[in-house]
C-alpha positions as CSV (number, residue, x, y, z in Angstrom):
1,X,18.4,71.1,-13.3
2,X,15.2,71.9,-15.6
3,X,12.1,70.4,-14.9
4,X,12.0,68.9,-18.3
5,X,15.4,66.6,-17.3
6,X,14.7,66.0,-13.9
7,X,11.3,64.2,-15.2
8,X,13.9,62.1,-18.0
9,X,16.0,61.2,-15.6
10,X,13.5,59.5,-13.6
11,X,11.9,57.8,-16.5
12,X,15.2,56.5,-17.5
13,X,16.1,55.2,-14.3
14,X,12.5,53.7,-13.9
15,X,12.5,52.1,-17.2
16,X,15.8,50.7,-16.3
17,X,15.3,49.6,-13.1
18,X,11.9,47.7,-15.0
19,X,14.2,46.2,-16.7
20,X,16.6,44.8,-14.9
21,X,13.2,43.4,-12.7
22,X,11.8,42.0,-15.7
23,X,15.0,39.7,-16.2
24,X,16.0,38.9,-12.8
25,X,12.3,37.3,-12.6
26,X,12.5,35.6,-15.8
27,X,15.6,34.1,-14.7
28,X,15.1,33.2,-10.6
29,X,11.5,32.7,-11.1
30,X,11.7,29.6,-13.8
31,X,14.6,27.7,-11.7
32,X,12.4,28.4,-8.1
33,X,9.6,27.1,-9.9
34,X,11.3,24.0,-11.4
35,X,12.2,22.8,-8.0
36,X,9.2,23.5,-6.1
37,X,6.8,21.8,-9.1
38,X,9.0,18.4,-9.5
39,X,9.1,18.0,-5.9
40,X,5.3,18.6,-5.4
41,X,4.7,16.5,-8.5
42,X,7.0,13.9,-7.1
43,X,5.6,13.6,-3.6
44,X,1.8,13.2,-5.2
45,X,3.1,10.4,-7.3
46,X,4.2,9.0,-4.1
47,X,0.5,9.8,-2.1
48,X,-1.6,8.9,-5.2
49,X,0.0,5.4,-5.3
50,X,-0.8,4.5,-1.7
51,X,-2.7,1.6,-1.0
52,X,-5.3,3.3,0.7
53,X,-6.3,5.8,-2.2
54,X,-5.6,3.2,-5.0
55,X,-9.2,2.7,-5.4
56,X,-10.3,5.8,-5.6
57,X,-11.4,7.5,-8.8
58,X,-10.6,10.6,-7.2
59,X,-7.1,10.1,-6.8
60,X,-6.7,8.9,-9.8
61,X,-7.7,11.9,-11.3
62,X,-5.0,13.4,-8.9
63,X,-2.6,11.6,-10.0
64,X,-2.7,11.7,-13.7
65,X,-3.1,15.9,-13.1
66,X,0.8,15.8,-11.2
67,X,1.9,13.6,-14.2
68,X,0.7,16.0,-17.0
69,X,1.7,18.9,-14.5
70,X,5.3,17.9,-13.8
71,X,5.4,17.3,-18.5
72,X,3.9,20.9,-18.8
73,X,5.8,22.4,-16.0
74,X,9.3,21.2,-17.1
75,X,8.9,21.5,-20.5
76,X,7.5,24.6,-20.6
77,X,9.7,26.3,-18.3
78,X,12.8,25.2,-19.1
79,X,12.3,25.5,-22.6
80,X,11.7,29.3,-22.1
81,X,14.1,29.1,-19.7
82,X,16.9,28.5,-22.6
83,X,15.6,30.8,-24.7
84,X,15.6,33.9,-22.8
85,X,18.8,33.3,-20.9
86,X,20.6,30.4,-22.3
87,X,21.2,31.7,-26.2
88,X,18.7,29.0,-27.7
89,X,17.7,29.9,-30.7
90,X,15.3,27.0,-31.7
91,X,12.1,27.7,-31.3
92,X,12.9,30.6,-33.6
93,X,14.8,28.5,-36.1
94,X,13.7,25.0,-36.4
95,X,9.8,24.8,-38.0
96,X,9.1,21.5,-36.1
97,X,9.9,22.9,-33.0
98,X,8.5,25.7,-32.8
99,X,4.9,24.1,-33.5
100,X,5.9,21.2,-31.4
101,X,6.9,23.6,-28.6
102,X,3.3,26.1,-29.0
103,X,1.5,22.6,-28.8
104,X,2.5,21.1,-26.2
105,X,3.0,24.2,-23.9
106,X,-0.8,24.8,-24.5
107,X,-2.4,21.0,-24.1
108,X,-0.5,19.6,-21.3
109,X,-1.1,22.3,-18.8
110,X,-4.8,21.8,-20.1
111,X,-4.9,18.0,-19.6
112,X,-3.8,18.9,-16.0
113,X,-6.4,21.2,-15.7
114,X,-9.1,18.5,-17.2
115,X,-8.1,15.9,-15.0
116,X,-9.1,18.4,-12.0
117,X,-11.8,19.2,-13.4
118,X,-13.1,15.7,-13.8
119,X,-12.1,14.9,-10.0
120,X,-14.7,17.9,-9.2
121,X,-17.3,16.2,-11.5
122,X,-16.3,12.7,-9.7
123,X,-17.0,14.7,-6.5
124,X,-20.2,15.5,-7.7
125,X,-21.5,12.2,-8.8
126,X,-20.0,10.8,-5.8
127,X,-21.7,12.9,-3.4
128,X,-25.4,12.6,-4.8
129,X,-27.8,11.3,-3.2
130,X,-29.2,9.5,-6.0
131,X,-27.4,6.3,-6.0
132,X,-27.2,6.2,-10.0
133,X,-25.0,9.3,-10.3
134,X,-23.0,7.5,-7.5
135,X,-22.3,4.9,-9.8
136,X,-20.6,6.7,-12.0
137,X,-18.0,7.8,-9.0
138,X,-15.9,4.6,-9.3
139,X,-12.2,3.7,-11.0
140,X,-13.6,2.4,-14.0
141,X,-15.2,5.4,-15.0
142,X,-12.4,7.0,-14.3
143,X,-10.4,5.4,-16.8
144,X,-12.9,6.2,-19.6
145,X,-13.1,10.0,-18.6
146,X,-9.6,10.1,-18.5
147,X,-9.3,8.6,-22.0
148,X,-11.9,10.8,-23.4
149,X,-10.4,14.0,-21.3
150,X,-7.1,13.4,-23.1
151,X,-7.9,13.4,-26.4
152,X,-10.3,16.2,-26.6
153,X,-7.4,18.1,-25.4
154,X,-5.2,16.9,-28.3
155,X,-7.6,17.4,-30.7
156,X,-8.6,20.7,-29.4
157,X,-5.5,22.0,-30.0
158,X,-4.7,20.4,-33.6
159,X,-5.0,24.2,-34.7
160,X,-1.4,25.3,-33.6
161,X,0.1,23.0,-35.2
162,X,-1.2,24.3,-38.3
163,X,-1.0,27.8,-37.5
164,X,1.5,28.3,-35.7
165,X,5.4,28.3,-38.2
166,X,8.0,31.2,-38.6
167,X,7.4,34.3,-39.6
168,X,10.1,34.4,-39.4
169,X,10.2,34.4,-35.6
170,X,7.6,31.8,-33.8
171,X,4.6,32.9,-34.1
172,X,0.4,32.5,-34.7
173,X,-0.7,33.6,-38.5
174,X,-1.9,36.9,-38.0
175,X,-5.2,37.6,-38.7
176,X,-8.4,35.9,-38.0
177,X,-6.3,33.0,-36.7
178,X,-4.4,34.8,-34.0
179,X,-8.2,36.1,-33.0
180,X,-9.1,32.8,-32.7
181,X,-6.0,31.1,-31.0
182,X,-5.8,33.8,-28.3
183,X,-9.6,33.5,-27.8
184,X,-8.8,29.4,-27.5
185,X,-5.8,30.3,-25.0
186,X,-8.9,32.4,-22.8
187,X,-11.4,30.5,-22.6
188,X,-10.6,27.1,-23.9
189,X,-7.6,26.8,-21.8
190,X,-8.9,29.2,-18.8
191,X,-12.6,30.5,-18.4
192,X,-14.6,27.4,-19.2
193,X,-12.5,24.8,-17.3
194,X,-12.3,26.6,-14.2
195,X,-15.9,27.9,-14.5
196,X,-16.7,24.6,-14.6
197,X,-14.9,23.4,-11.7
198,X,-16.7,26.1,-9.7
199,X,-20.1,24.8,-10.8
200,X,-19.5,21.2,-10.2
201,X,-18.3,23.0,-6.5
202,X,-21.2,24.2,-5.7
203,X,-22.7,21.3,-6.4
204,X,-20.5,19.5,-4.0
205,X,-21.3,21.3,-1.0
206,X,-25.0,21.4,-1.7
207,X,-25.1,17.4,-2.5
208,X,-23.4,17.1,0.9
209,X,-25.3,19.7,3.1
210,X,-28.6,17.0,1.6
211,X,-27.3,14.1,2.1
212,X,-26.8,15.5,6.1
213,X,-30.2,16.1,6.1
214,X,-31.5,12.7,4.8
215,X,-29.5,11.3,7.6
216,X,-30.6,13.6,10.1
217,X,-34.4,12.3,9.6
218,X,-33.6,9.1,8.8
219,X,-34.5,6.7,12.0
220,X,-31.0,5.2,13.1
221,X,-30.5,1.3,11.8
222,X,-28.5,-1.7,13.7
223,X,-25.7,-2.6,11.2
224,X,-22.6,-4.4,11.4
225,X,-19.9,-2.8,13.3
226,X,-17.6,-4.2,11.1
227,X,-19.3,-2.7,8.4
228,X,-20.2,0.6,10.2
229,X,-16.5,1.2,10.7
230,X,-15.8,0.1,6.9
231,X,-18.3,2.5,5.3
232,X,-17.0,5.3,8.5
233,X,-13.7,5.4,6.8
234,X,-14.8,5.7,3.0
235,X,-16.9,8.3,4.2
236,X,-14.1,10.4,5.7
237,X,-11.3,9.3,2.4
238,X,-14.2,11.1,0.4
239,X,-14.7,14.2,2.9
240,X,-11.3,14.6,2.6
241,X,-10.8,14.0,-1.1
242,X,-13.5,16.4,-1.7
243,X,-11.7,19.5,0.5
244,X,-8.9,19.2,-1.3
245,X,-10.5,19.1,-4.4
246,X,-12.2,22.5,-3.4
247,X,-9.3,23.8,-1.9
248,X,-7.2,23.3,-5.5
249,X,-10.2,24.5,-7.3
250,X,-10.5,27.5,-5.9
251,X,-6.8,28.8,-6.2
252,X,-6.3,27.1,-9.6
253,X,-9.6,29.8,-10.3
254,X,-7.6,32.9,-8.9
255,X,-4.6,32.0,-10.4
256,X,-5.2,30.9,-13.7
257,X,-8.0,34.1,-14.3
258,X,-5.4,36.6,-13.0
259,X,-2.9,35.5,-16.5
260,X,-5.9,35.4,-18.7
261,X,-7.7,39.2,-17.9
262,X,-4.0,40.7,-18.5
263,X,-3.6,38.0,-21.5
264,X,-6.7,39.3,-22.8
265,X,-6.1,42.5,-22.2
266,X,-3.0,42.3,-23.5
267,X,-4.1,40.8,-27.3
268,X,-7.7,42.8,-27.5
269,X,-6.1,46.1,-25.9
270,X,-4.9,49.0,-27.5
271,X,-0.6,48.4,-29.1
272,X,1.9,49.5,-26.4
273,X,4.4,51.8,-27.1
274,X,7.7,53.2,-25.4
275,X,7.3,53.1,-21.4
276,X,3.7,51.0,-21.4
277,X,5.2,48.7,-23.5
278,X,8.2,48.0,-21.1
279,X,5.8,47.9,-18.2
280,X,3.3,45.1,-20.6
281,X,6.0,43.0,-20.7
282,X,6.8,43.0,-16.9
283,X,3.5,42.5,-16.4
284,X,3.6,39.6,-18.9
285,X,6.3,37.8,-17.7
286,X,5.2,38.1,-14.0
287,X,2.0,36.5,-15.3
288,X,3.3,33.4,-17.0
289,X,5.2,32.5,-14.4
290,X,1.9,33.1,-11.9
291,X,0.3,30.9,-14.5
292,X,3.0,27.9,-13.7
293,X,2.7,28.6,-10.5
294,X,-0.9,26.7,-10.5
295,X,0.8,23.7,-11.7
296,X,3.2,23.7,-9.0
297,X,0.9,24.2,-5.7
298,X,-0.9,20.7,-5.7
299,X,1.1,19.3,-3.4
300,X,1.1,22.1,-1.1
301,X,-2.5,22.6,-1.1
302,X,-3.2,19.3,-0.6
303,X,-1.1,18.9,2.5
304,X,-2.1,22.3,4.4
305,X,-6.1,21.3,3.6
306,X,-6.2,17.4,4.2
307,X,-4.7,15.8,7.7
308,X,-5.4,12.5,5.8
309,X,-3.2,13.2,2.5
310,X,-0.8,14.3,5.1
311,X,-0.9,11.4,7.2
312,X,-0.7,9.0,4.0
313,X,2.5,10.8,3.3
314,X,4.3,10.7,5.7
315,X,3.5,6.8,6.0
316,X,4.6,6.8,2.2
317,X,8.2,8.4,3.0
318,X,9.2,6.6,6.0
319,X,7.6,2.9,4.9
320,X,10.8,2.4,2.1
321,X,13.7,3.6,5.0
322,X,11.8,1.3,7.8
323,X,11.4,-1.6,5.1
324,X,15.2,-1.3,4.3
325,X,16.2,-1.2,8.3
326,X,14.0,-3.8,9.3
327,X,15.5,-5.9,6.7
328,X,19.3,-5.2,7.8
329,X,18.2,-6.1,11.7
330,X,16.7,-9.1,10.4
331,X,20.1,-10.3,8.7
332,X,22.2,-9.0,11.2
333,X,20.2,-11.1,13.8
334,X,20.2,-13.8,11.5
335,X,24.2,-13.6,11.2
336,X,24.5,-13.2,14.8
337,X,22.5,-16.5,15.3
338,X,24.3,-18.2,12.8
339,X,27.4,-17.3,14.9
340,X,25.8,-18.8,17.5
341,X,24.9,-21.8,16.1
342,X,28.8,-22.7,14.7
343,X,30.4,-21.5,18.1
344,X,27.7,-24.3,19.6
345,X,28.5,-26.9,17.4
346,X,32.3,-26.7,18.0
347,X,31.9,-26.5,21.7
348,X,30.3,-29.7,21.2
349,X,32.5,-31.3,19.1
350,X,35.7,-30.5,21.2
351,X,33.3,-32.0,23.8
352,X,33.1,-35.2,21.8
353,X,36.8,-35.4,21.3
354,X,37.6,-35.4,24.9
355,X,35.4,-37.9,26.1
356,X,36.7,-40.4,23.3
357,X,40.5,-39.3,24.7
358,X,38.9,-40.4,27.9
């Protein structure tokens, strides 16, 4: 065998063996996804409702980031899920869905992303040792930023619903406005966000390594034990809070930065062609699903960085299964002393009876 063959037989069994890669992970990875994300979105739900982080603003920027993450996740995956392996031919066909589909697949994932963004700004606030910019670390707030975070995000991304129709497969209007919505997808959706988040980081740790200070050289004061213990405890919630905060910062950072550089690369680079072209779309695929990956790990990071969101948790799953078996030993006891109470009442009767015989 020539030289010449030997080398096109082993680009033809690489570019098959791409291939078949390429589809296996477009089809395991979605479904593996699916399940880990609505069981990590689920189990936050369940954390973020606890009693003991109800108040804080904090978790309630958790919470509402697993809500918009389980929306984008299943959505978005199983919606390209059907279309690459299940014959859907919507998004391709019907005009409303493919610009409802473009829309939402963009601004959910980035109302996640906001809401963490906003709990590392909370962190921030919360952590100062001015106690003005403290203030603004409380539930109310919260519920204002959240409101304002939302639709920003919704209005941000008004633009693909105009651009985006069939031509005549889904797609952007090329042009200036495919320029412009991939430079959105970037750096709207992943450069400035997490940049952000990294900043207000920073300013985390540095808030917290002066507030140590200040109470190194502050003289110790008697207080209430009562209160001592009271403020101990919101002191370590926040600790806490703000680790895994950091923690989901800095992967979300890694993760989301590794799809836009190739997503950047691949829209501003050179046009693939032949081999590079099958090896672009590998490499596309592998990171889309690496990008829905971040909204799947909450849960995970959260547990492996904070003993407290542990502990919460596992208080959370086991409180409805004790409720419902206390409750069953509580009727069956109460049966059994009814029992009791009717076997004592006809003893005494028959009791009654033979002394009136007598």
């Amino acid at each position: 065998m020539s030289e010449n063959n030997m080398f096109a037989t082993f680009s033809s069994t690489t570019q098959a063996s791409i291939r078949i890669a390429t589809t296996q992970m477009t089809y395991y990875g979605p479904i593996v996804l699916l399940i880990i994300g609505i069981i990590s979105c689920f189990c936050n739900f369940i954390t973020f409702t606890s009693p003991q982080l109800r108040k804080s603003s904090c978790a309630f920027y958790f919470l509402l980031s697993s809500i918009f993450e389980l929306l984008g996740v299943t959505f978005g995956l199983t919606s390209r899920f059907a279309a690459d392996h299940l014959g859907s031919t919507l998004i391709n066909t019907d005009r409303v869905y493919c610009k409802l589909r473009a829309y939402l697949v963009s601004i959910l994932p980035l109302i996640a992303t906001y809401m963490i963004l906003l709990s590392s700004i909370d962190r921030c606030l919360s952590s100062s040792v001015s106690a003005r910019l403290r203030l603004f670390g409380q539930r109310k707030v919260a519920y204002v930023a959240s409101v304002v975070a939302i639709l920003l995000a919704l209005v941000s991304g008004l633009h693909i619903v105009i651009g985006y129709d069939l031509r005549p497969r889904c797609a952007p209007l090329p042009g200036t406005f495919a320029m412009y919505d991939s430079m959105f997808v970037v750096f709207w959706l992943g450069v400035i966000p997490h940049v952000l988040m990294l900043l207000f980081g920073f300013l985390t740790l540095m808030n917290v390594r002066r507030a140590r200070q200040r109470v190194a050289a502050k003289p110790s004061i008697n207080v209430n034990a009562s209160h001592q213990r009271q403020k101990y405890r919101k002191q370590k919630t926040d600790a806490q809070l703000m680790m895994m905060m950091l923690v989901q910062v800095g992967l979300s950072f890694i993760l989301i930065m590794t799809r836009m550089i190739y997503y950047a690369y691949y829209v501003l680079g050179p046009s693939l062609t032949g081999y590079n072209k099958l090896v672009g779309s590998f490499f596309m695929s592998f990171t889309t699903l690496v990008y829905y990956a971040n909204y799947c790990k909450s849960f995970y990071v959260y547990t492996l960085s904070s003993s407290l969101f542990r502990r919460i948790f596992v208080q959370r799953v086991t409180y409805y299964p004790r409720k419902v078996f206390g409750l069953r030993k509580r009727i069956e006891a109460n049966v059994s002393n009814d029992k009791t109470d009717d076997t004592q009442t006809d003893v005494k009767a028959v009791a009654r009876g033979v002394r009136q015989q007598r």
